[in-house]
PQR file of N, CA, C, O and H, with PARSE charges and radii, in Angstrom:
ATOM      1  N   UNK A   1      76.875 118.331 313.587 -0.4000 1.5000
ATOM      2  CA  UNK A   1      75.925 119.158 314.272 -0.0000 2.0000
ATOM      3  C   UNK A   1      74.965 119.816 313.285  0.5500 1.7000
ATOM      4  O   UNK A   1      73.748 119.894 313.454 -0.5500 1.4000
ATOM      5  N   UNK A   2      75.694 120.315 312.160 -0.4000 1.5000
ATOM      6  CA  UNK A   2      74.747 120.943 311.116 -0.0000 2.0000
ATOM      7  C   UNK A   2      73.976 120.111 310.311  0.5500 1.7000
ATOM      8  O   UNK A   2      73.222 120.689 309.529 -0.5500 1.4000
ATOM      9  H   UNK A   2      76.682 120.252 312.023  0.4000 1.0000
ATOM     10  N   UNK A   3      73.980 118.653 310.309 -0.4000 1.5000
ATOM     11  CA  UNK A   3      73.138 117.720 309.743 -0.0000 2.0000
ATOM     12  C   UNK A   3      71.980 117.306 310.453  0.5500 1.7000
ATOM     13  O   UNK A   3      70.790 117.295 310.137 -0.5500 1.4000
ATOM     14  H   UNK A   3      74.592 118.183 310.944  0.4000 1.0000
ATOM     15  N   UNK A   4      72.918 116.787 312.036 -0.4000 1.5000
ATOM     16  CA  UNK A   4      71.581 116.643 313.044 -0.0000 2.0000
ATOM     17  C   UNK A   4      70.431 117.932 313.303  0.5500 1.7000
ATOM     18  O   UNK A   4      69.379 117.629 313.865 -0.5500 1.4000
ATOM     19  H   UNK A   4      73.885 116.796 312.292  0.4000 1.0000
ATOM     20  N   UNK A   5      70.641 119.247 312.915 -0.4000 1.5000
ATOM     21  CA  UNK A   5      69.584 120.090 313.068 -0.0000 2.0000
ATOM     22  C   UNK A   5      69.103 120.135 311.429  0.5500 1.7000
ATOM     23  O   UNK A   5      68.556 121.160 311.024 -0.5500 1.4000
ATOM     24  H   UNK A   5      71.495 119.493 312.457  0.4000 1.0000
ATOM     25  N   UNK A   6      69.244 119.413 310.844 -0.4000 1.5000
ATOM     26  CA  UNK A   6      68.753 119.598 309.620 -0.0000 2.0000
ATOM     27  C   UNK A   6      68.955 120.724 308.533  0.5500 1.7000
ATOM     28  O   UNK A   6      68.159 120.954 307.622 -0.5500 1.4000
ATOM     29  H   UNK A   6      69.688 118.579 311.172  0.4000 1.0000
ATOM     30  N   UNK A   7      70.069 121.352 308.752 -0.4000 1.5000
ATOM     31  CA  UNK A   7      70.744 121.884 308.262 -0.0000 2.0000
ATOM     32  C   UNK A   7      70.874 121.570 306.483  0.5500 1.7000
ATOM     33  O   UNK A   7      72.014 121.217 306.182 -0.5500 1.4000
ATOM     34  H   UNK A   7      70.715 121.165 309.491  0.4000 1.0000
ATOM     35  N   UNK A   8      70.122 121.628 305.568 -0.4000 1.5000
ATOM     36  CA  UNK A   8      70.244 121.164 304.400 -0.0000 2.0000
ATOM     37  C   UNK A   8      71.627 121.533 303.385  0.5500 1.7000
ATOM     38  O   UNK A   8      72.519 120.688 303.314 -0.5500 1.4000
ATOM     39  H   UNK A   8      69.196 121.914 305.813  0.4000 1.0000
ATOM     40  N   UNK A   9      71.683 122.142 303.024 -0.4000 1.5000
ATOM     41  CA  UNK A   9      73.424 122.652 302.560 -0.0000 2.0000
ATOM     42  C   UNK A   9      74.829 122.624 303.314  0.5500 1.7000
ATOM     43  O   UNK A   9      75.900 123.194 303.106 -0.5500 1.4000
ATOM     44  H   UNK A   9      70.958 122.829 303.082  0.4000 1.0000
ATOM     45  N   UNK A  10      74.431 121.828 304.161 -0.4000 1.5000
ATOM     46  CA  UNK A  10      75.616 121.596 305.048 -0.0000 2.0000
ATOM     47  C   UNK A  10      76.920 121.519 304.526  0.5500 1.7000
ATOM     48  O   UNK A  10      77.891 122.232 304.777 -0.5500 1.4000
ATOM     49  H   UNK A  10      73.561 121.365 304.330  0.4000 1.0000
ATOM     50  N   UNK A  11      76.782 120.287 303.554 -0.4000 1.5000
ATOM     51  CA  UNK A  11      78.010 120.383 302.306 -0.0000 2.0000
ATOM     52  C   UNK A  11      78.706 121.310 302.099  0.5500 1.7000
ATOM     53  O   UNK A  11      79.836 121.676 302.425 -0.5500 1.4000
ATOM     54  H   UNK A  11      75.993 119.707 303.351  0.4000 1.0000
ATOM     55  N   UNK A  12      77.549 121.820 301.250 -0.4000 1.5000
ATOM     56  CA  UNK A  12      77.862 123.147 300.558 -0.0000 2.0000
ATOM     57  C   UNK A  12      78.600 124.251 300.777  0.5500 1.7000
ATOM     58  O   UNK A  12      79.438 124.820 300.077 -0.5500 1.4000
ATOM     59  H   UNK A  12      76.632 121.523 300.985  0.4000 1.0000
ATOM     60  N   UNK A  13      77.871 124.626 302.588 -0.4000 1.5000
ATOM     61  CA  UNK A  13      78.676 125.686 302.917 -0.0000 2.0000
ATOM     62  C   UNK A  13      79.329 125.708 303.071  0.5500 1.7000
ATOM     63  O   UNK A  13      80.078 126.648 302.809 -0.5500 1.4000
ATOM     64  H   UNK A  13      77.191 124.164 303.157  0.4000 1.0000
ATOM     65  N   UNK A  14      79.842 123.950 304.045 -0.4000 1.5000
ATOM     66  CA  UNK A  14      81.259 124.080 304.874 -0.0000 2.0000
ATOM     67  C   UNK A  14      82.125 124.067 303.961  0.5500 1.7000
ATOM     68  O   UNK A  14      83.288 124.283 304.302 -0.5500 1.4000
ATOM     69  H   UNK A  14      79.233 123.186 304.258  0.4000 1.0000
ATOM     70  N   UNK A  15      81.846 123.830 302.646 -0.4000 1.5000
ATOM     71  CA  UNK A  15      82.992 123.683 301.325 -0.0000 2.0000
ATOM     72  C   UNK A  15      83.127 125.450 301.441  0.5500 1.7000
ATOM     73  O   UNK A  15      84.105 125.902 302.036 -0.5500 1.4000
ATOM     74  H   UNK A  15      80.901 123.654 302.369  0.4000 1.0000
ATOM     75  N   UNK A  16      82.170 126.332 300.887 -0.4000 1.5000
ATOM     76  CA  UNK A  16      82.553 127.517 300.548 -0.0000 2.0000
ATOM     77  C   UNK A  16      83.089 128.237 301.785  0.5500 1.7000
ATOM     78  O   UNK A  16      83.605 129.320 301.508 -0.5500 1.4000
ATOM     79  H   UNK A  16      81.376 125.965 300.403  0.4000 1.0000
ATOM     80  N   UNK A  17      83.098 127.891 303.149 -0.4000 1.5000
ATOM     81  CA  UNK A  17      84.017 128.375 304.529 -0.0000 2.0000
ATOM     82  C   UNK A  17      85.588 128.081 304.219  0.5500 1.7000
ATOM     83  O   UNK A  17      86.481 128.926 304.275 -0.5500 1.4000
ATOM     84  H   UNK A  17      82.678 127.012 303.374  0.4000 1.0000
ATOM     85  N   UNK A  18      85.807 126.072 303.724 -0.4000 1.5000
ATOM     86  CA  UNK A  18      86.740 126.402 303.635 -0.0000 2.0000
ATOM     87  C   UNK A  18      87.572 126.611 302.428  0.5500 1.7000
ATOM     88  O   UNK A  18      88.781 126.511 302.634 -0.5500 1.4000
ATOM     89  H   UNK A  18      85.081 125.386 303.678  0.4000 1.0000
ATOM     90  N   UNK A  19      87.111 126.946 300.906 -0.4000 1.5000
ATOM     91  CA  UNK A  19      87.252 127.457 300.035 -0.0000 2.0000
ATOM     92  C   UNK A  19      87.962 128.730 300.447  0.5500 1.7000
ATOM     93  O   UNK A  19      89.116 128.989 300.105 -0.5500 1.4000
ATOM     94  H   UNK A  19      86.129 127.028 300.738  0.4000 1.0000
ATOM     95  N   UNK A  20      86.920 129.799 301.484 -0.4000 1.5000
ATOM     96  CA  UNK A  20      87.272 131.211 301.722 -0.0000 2.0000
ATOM     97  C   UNK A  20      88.732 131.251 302.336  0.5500 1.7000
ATOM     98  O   UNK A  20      89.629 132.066 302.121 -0.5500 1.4000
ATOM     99  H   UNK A  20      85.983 129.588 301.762  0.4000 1.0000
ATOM    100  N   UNK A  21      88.709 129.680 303.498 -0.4000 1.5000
ATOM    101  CA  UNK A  21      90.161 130.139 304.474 -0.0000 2.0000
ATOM    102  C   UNK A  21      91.567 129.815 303.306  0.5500 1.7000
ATOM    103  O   UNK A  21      92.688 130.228 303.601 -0.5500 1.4000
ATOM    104  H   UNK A  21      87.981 129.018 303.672  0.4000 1.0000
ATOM    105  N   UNK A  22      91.395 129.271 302.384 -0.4000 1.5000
ATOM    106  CA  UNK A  22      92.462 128.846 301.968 -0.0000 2.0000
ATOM    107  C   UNK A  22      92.505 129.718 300.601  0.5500 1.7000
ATOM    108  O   UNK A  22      93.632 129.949 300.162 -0.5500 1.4000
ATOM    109  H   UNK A  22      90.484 128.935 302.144  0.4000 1.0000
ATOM    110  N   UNK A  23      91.244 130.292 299.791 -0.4000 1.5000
ATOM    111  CA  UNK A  23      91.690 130.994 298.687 -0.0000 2.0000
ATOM    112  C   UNK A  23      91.434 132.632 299.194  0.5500 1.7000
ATOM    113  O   UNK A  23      92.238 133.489 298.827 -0.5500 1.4000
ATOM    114  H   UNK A  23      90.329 130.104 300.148  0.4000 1.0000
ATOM    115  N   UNK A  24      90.734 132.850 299.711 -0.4000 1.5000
ATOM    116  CA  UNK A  24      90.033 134.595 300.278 -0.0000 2.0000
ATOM    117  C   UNK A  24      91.155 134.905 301.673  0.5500 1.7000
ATOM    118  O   UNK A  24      90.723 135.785 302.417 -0.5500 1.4000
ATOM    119  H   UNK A  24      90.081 132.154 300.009  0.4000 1.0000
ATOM    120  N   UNK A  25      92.018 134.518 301.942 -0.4000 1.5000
ATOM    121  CA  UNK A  25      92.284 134.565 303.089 -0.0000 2.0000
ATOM    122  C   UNK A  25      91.183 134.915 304.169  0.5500 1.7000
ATOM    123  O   UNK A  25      91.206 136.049 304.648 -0.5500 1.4000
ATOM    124  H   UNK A  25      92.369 133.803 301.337  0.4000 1.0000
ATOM    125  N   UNK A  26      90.276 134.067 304.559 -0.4000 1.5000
ATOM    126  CA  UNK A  26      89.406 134.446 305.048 -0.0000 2.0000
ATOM    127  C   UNK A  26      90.106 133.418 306.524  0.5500 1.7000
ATOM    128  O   UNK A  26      90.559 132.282 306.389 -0.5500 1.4000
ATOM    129  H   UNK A  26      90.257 133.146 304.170  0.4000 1.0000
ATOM    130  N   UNK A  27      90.020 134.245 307.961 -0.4000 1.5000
ATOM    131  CA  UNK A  27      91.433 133.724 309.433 -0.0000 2.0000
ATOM    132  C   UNK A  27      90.849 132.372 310.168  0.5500 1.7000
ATOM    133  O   UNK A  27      89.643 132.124 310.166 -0.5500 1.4000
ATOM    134  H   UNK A  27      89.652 135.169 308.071  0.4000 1.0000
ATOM    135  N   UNK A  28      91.533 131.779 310.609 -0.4000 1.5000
ATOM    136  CA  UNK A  28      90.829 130.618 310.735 -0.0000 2.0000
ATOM    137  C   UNK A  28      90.486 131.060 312.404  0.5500 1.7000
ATOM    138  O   UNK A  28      90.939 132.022 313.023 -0.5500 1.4000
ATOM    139  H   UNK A  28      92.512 131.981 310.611  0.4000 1.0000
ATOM    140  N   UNK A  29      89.435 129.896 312.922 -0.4000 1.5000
ATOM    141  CA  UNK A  29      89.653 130.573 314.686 -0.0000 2.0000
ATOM    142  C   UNK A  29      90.447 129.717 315.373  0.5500 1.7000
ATOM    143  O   UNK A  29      90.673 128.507 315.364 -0.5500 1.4000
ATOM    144  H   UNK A  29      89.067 129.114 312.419  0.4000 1.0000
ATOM    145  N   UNK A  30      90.959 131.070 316.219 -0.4000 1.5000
ATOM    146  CA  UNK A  30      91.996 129.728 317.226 -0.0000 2.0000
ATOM    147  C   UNK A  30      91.969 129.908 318.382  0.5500 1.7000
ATOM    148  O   UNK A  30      91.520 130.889 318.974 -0.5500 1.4000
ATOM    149  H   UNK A  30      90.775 132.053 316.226  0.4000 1.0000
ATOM    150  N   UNK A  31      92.638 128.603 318.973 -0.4000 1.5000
ATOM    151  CA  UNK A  31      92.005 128.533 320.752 -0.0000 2.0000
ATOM    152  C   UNK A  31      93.043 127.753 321.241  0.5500 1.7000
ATOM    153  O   UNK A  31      93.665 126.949 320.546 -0.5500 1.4000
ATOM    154  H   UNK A  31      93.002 127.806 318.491  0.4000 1.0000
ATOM    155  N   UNK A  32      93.235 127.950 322.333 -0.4000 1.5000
ATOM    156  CA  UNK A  32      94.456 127.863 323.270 -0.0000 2.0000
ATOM    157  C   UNK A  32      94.255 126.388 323.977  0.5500 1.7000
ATOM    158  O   UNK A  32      93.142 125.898 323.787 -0.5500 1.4000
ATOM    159  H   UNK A  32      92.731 128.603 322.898  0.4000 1.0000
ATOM    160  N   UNK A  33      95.172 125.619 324.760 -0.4000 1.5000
ATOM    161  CA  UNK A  33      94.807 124.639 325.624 -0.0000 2.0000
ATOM    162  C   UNK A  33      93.879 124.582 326.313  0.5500 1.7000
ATOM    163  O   UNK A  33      93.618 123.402 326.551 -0.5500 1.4000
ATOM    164  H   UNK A  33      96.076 126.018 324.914  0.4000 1.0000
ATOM    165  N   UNK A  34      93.030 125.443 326.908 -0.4000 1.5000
ATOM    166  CA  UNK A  34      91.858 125.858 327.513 -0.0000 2.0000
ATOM    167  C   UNK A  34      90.533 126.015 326.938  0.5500 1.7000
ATOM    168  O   UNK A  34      89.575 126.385 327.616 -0.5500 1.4000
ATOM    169  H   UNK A  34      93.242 126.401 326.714  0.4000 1.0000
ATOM    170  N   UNK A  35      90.444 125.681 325.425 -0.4000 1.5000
ATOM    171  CA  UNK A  35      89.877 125.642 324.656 -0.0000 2.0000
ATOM    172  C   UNK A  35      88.932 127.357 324.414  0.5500 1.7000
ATOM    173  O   UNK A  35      87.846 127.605 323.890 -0.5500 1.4000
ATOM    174  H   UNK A  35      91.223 125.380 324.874  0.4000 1.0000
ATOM    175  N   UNK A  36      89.838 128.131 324.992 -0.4000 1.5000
ATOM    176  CA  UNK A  36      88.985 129.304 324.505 -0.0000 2.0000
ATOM    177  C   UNK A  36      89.690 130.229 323.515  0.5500 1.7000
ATOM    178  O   UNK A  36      90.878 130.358 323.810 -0.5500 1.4000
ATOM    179  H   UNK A  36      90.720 127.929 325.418  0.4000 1.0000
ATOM    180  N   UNK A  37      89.354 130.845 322.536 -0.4000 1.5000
ATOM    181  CA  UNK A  37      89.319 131.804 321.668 -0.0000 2.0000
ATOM    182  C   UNK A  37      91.131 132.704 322.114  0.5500 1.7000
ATOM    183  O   UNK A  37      91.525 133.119 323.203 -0.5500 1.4000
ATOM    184  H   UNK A  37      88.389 130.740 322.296  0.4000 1.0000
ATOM    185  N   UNK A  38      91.626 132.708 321.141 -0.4000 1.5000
ATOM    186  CA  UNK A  38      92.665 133.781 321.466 -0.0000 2.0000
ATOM    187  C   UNK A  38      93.470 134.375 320.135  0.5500 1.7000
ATOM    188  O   UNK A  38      92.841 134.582 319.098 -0.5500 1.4000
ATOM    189  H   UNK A  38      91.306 132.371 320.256  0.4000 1.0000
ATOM    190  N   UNK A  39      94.743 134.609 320.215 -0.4000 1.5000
ATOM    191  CA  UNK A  39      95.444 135.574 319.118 -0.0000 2.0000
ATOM    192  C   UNK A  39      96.846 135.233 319.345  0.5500 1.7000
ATOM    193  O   UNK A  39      97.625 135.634 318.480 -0.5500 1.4000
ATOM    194  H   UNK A  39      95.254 134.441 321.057  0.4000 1.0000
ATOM    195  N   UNK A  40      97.476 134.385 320.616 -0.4000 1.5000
ATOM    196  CA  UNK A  40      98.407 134.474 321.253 -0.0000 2.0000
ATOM    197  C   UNK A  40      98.607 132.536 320.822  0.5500 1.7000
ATOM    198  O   UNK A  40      97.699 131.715 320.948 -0.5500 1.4000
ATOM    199  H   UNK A  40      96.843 134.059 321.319  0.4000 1.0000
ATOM    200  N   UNK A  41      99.958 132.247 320.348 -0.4000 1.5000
ATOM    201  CA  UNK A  41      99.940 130.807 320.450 -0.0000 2.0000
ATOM    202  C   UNK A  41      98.765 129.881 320.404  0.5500 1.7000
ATOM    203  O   UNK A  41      98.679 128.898 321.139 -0.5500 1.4000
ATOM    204  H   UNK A  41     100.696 132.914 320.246  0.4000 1.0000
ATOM    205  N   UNK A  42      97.897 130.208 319.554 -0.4000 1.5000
ATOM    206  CA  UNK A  42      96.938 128.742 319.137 -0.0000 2.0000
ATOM    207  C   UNK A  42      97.492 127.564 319.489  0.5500 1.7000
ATOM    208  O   UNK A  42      98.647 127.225 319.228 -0.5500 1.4000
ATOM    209  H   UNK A  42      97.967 131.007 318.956  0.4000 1.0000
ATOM    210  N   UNK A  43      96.554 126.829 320.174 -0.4000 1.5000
ATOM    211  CA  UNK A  43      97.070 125.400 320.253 -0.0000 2.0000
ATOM    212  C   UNK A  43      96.657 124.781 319.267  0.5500 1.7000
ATOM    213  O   UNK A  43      97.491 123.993 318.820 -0.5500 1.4000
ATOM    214  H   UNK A  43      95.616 127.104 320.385  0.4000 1.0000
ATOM    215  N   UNK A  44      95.180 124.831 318.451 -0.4000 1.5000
ATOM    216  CA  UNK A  44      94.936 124.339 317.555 -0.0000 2.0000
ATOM    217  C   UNK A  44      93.455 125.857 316.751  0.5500 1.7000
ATOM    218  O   UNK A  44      92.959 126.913 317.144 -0.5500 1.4000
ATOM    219  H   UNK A  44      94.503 125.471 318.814  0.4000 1.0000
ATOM    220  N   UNK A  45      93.379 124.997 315.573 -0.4000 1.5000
ATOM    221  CA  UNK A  45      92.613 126.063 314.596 -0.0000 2.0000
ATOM    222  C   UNK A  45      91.342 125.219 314.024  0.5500 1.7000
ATOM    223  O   UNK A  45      91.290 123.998 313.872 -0.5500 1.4000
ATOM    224  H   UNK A  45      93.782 124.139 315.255  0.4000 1.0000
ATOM    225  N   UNK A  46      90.126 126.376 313.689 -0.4000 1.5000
ATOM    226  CA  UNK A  46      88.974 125.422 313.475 -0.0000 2.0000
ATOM    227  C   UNK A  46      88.420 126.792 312.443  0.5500 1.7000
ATOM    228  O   UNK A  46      88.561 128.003 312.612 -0.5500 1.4000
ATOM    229  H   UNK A  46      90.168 127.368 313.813  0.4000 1.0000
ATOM    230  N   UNK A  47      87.810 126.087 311.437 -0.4000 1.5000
ATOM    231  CA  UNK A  47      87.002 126.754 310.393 -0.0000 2.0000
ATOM    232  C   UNK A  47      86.479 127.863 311.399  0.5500 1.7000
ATOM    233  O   UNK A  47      86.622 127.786 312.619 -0.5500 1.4000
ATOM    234  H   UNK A  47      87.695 125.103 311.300  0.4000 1.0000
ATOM    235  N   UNK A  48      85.767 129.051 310.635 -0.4000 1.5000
ATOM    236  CA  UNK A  48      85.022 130.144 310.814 -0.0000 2.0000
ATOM    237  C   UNK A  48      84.014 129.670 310.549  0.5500 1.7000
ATOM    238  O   UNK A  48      83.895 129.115 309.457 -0.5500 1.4000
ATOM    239  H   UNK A  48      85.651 129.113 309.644  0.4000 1.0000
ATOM    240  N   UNK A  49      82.640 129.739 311.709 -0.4000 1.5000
ATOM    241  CA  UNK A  49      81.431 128.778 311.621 -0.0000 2.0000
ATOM    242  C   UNK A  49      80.555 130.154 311.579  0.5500 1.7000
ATOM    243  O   UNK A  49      79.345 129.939 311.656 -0.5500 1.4000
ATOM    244  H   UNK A  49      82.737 130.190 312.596  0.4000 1.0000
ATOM    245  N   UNK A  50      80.827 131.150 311.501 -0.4000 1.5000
ATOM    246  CA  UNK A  50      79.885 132.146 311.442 -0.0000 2.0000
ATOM    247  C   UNK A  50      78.774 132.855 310.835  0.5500 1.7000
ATOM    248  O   UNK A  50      77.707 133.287 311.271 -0.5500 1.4000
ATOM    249  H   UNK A  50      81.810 131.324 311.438  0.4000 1.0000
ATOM    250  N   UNK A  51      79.247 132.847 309.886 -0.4000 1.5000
ATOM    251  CA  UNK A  51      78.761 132.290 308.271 -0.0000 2.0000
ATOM    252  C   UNK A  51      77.515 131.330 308.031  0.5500 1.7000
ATOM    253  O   UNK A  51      76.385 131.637 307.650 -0.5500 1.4000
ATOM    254  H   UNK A  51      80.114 132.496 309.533  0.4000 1.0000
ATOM    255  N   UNK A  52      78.105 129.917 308.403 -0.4000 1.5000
ATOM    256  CA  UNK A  52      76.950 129.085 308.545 -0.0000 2.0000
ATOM    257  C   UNK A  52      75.590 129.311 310.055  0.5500 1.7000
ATOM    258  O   UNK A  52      74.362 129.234 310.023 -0.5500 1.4000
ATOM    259  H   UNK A  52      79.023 129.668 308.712  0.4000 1.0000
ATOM    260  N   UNK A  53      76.326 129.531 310.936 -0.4000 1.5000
ATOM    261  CA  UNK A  53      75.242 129.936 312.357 -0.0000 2.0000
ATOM    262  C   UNK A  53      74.538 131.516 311.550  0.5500 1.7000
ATOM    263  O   UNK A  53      73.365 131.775 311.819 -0.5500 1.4000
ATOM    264  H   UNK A  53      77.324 129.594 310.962  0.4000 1.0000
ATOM    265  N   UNK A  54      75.187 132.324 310.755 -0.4000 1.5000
ATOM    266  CA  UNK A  54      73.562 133.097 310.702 -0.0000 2.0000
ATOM    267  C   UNK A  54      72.969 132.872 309.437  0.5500 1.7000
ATOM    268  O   UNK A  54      71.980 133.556 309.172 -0.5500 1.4000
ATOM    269  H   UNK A  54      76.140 132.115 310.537  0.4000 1.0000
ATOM    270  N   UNK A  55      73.420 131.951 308.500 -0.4000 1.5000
ATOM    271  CA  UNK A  55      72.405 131.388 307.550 -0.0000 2.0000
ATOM    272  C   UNK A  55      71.576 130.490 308.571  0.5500 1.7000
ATOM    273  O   UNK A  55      70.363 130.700 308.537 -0.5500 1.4000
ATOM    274  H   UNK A  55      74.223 131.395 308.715  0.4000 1.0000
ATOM    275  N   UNK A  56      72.016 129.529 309.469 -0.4000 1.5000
ATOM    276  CA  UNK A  56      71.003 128.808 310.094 -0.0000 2.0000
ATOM    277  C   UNK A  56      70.149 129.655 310.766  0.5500 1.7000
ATOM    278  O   UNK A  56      69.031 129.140 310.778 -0.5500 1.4000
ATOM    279  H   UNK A  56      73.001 129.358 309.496  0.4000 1.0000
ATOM    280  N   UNK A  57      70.164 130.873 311.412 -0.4000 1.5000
ATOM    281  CA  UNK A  57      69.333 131.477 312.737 -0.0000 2.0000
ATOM    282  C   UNK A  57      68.379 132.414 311.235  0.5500 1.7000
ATOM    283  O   UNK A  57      67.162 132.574 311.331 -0.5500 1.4000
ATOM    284  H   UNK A  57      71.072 131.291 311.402  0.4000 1.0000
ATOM    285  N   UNK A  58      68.875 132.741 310.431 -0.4000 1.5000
ATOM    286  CA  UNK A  58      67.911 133.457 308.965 -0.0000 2.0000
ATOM    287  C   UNK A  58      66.688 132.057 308.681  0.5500 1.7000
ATOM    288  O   UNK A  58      65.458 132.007 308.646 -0.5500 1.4000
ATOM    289  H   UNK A  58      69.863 132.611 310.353  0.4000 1.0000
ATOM    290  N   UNK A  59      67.604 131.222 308.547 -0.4000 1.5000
ATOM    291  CA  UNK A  59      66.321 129.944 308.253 -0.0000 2.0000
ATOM    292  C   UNK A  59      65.225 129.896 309.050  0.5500 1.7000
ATOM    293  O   UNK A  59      64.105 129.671 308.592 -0.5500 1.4000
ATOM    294  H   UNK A  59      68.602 131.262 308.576  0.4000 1.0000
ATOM    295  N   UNK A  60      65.462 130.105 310.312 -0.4000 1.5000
ATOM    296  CA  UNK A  60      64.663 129.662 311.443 -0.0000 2.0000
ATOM    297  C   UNK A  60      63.669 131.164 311.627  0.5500 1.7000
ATOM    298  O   UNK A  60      62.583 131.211 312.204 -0.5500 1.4000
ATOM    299  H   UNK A  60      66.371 130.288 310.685  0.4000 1.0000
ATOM    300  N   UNK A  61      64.194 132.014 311.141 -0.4000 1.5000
ATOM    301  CA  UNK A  61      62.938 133.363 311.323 -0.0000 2.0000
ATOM    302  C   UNK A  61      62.306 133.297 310.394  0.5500 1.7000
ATOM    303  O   UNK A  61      61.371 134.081 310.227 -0.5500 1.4000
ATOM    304  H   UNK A  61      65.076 131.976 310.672  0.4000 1.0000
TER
END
């Protein structure tokens, strides 16, 4: 997704996201069978994209 919008450091960042989850303890997100957001039994876990969405929305102003 971050390539198809042209996202140039795409690499880069998603390396230093997951650099952060595994050396910064920086939390991973997790989401339930329902695929929404929770705290309770993750069904599964996905990088912290947050990071990269407001370097992208900074690019774009």
């Amino acid at each position: 997704m971050l390539r198809r919008c042209n996202y140039k450091r795409y690499i880069e960042d998603v390396h230093d996201v997951w650099t952060k989850h595994l050396f910064a303890d920086l939390p991973f997100m997790q989401y339930d069978e329902n695929f929404l957001a929770t705290n309770n039994k993750p069904k599964f876990l996905t990088i912290n994209v947050q990071d990269l969405i407001c370097k992208e929305l900074e690019k774009k102003d």
